[in-house]
Residue frames relative to the residue before (quaternion, step in Angstrom):
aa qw qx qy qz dx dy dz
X 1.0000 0.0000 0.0000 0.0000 0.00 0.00 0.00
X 0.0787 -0.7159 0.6934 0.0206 3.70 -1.22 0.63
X 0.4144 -0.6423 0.6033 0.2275 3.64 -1.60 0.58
X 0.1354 -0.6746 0.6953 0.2078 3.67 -1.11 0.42
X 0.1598 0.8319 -0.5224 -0.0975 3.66 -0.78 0.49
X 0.5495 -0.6450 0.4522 0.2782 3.73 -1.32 0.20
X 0.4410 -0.6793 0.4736 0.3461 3.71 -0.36 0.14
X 0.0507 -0.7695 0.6364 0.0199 3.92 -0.33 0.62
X 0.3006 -0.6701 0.6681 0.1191 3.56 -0.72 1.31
X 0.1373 -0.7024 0.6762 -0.1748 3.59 -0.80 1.63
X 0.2673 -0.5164 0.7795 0.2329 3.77 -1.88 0.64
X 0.8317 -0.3383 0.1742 0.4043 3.93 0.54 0.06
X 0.6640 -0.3685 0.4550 0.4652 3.61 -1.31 -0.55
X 0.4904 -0.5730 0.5846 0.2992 3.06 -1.80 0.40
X 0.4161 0.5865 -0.5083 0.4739 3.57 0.83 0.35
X 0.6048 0.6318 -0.2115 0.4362 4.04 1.48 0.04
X 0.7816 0.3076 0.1626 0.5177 2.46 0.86 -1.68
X 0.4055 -0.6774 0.5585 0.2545 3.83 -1.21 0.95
X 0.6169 -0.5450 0.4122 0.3905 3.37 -1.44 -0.06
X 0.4995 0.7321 -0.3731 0.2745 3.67 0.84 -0.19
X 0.8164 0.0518 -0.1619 0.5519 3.94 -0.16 1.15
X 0.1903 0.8588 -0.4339 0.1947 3.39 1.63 0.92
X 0.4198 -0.5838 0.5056 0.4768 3.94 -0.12 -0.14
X 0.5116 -0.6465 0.4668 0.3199 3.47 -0.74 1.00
X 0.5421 0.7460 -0.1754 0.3448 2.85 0.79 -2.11
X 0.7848 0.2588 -0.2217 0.5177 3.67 -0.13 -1.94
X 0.5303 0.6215 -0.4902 0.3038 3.40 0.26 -1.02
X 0.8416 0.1704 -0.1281 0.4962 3.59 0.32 -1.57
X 0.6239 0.3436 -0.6035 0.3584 3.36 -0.02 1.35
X 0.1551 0.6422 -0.6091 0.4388 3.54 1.45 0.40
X 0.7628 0.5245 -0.3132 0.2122 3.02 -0.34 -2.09
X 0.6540 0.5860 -0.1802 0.4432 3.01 0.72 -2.22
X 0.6858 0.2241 -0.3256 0.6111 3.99 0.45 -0.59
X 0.5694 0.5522 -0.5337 0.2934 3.31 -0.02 -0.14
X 0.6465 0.5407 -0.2289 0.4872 3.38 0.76 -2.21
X 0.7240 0.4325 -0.2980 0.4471 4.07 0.80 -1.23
X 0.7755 0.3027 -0.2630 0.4876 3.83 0.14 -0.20
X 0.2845 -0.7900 0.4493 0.3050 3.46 1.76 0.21
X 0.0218 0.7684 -0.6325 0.0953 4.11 0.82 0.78
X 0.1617 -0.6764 0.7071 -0.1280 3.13 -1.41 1.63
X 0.7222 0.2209 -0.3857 0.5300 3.49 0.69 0.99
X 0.2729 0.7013 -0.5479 0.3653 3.71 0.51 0.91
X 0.3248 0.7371 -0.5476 0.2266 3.13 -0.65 1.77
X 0.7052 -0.4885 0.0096 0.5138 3.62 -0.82 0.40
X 0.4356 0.8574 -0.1761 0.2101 3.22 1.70 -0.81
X 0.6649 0.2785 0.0365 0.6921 3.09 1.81 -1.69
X 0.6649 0.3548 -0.5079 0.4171 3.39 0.43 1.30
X 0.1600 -0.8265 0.4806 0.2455 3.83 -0.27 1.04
X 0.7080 -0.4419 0.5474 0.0619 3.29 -1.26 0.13
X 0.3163 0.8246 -0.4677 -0.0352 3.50 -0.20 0.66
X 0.6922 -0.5379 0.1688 0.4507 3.63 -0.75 0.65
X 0.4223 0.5668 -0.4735 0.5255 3.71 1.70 -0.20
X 0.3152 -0.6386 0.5646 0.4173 3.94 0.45 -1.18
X 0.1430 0.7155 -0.5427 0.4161 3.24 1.62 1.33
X 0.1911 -0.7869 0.5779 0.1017 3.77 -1.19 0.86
X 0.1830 -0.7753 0.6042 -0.0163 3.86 -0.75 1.21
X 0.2754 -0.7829 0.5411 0.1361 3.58 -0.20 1.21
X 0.0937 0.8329 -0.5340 -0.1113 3.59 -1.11 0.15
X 0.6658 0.4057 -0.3063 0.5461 3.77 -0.73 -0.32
X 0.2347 0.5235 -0.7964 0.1915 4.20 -0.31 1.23
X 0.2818 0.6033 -0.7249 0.1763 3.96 -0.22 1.13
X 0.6821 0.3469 -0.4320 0.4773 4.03 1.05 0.73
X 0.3669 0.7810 -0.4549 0.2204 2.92 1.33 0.21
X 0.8604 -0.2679 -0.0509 0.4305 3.93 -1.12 0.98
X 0.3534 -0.7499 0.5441 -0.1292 2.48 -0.66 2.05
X 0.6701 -0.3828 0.3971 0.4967 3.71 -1.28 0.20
X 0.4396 -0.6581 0.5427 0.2812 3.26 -0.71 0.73
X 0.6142 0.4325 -0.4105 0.5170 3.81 0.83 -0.44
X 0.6137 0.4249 -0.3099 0.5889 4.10 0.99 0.12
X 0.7475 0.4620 -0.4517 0.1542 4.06 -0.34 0.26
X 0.2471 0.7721 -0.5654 0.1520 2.94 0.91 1.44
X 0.5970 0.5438 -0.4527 0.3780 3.67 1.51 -0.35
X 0.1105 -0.8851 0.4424 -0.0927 3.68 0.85 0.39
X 0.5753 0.6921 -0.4352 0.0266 3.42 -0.25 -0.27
X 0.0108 -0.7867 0.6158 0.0418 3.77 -1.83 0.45
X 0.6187 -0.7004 0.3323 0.1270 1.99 -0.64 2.27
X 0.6687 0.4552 -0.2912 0.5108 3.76 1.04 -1.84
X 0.3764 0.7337 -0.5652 0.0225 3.94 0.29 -0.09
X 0.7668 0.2390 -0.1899 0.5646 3.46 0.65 -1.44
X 0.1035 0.8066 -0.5076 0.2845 3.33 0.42 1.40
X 0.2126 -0.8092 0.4387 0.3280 3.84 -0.21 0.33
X 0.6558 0.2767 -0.4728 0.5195 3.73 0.71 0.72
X 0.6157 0.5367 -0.4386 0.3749 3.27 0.70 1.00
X 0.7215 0.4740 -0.0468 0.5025 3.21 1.82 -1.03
X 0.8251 0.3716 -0.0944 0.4151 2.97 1.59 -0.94
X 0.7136 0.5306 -0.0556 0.4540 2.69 1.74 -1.11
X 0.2688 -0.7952 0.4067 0.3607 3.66 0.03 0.44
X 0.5026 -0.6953 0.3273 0.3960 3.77 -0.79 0.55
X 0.8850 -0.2806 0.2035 0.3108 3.03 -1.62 0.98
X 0.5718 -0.4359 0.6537 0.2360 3.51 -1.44 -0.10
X 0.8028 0.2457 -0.1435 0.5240 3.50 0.83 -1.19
X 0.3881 0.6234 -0.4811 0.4789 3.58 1.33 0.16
X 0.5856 0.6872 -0.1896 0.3860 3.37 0.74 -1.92
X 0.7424 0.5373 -0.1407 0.3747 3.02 0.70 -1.39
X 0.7342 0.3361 -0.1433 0.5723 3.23 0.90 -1.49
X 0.7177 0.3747 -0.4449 0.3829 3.59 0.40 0.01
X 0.5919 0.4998 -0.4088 0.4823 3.31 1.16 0.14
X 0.5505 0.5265 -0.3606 0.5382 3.76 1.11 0.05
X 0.6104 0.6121 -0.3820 0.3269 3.65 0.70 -0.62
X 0.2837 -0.7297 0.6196 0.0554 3.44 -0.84 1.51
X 0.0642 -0.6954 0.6523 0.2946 3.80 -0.23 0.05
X 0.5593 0.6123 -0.3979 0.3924 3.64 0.51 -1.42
X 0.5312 0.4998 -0.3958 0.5580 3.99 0.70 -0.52
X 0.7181 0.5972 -0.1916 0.3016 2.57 -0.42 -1.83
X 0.6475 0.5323 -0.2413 0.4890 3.54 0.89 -1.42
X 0.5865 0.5715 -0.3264 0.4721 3.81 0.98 -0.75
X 0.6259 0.5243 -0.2526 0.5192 3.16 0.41 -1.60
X 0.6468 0.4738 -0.4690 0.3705 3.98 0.16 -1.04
X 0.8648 0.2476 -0.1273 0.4178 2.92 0.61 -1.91
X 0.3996 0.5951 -0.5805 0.3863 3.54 0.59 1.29
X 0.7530 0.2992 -0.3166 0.4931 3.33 1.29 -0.49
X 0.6518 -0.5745 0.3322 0.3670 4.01 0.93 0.78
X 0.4695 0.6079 -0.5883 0.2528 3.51 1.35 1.04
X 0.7362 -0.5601 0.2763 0.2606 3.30 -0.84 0.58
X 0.5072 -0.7492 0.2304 0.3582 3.81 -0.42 0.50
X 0.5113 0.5621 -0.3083 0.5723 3.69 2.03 -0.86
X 0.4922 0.5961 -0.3111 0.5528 3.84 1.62 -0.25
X 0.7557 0.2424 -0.2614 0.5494 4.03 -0.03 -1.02
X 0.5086 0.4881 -0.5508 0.4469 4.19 0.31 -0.43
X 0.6854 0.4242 -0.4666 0.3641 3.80 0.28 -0.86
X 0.6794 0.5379 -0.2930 0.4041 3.33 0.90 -0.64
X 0.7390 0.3941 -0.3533 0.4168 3.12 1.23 -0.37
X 0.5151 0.5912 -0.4014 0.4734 3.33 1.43 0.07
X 0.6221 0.4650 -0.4433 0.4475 3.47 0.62 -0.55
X 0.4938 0.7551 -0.2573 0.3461 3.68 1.09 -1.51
X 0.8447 0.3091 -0.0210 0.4364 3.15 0.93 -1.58
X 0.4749 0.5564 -0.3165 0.6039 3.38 1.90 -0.22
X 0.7331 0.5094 -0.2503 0.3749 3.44 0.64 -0.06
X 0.4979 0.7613 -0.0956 0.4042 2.80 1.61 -1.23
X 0.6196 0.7309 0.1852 0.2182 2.94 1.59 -2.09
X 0.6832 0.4329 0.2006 0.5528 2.06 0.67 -2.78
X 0.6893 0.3440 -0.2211 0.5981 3.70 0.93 -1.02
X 0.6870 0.4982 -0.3472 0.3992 3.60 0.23 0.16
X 0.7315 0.1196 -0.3435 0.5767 3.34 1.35 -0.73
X 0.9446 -0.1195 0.2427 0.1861 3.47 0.50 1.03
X 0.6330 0.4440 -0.3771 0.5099 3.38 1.29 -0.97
X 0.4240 -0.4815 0.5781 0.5042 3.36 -2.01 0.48
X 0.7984 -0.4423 0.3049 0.2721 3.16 -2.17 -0.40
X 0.3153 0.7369 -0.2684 0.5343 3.36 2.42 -0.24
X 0.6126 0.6146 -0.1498 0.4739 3.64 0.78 -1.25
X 0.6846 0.3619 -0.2518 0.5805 3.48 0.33 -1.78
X 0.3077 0.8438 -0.3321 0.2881 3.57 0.49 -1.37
X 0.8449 0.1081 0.0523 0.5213 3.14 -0.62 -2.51
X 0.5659 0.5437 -0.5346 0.3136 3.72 0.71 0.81
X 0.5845 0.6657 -0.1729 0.4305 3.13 1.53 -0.31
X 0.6133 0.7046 -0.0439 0.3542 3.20 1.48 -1.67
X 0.0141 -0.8528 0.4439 0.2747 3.92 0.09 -0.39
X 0.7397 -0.5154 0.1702 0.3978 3.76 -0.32 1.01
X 0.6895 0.0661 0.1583 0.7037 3.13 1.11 -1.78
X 0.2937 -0.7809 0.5064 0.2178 4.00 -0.47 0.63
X 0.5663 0.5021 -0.3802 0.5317 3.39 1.52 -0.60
X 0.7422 0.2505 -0.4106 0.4668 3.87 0.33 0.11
X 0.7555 -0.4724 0.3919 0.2292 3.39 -1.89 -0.01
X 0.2995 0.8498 -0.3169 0.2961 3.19 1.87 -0.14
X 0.0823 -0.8335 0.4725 0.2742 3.78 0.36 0.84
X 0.5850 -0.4149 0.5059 0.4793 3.63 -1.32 0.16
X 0.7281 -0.3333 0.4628 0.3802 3.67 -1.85 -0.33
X 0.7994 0.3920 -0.1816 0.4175 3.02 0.65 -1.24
X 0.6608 0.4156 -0.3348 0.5277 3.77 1.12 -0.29
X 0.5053 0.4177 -0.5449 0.5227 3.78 1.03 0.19
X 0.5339 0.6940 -0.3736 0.3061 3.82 0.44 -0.54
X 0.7906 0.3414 -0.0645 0.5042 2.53 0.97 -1.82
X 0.5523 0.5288 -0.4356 0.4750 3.91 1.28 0.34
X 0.6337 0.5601 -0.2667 0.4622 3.31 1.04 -1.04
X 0.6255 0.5161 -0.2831 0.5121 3.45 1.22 -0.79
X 0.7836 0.4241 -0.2118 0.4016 3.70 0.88 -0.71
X 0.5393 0.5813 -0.2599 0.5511 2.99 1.59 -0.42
X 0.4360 0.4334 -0.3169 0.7223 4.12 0.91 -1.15
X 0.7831 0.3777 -0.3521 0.3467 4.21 -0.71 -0.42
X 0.6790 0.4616 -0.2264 0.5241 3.25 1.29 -0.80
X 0.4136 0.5919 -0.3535 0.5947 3.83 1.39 -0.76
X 0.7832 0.3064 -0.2462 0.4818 3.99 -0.19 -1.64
X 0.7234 0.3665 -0.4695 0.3493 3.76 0.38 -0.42
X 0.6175 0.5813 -0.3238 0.4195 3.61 1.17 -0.71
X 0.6047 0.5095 -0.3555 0.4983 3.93 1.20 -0.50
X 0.5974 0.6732 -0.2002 0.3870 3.25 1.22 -1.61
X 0.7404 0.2691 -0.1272 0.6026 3.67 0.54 -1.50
């Protein structure tokens, strides 16, 4: 595999810079890719700045991990106020209600990502989906994803889900066969 990328003219990282006159807009589709590829290296580092106070993500080389692996999870933009406070956009709304994962899932596995690799995506996909239907901001979806304390074993919401969900599967195949 190889990366193709685009130059983005940046005043720096958000590791600079506060949240205050952030683009609403960029901010919550960070999230939205973030929450979908379940990215476990989102920090202030790998968002640039631009002289609008427009926000260009880079570095998704943790991007969607084995779904049995996304407890290191993290976003940076969570305790963000257009992320926590603000509900998402009209055009958020929009695009997460367009999102096909089941596509999407093609596309992955046209380019040889793995299959324990596109389910995370489709879990996130569908945690969004969800979450923006009944309502939650993107802060919300977020702390389902998140684990209280990373230094303990505490799973997030969404990895107890996803045990309970494998476990019940392992029960039906074990009655089943």
């Amino acid at each position: 595999f190889g990366s193709l990328q685009q130059f983005q003219p940046s005043i720096g990282t958000m590791e600079e810079y506060g949240t205050s006159g952030l683009n609403v807009l960029d901010t919550q589709l960070i999230a939205c890719l973030d929450i979908r590829t379940m990215n476990q290296d989102r920090h202030g580092a790998n968002i640039l700045v631009t002289a609008a106070r427009g926000l260009v993500p880079i570095d998704h080389g943790f991007s969607l991990p084995s779904f049995t692996n996304i407890g290191k999870t993290t976003f940076f933009w969570s305790s963000w106020p257009q992320i926590r406070h603000q509900p998402p956009t009209k055009e958020v709304v929009a695009l997460v209600e367009s999102l096909d994962s089941a596509k999407d899932a093609v596309l992955l596995r046209q380019c040889g990502i793995d299959e324990s690799s596109i389910l995370s995506m489709r879990i996130g996909t569908k945690l969004l989906k969800v979450g923006i239907k009944k309502g939650l901001t993107l802060g919300s979806i977020a702390d389902l994803c998140l684990r209280s304390n990373p230094e303990t074993t505490e799973l997030s919401a969404i990895e107890q889900l996803i045990k309970d969900a494998s476990s019940s599967l392992s029960t039906a195949t074990n009655i089943a066969g």
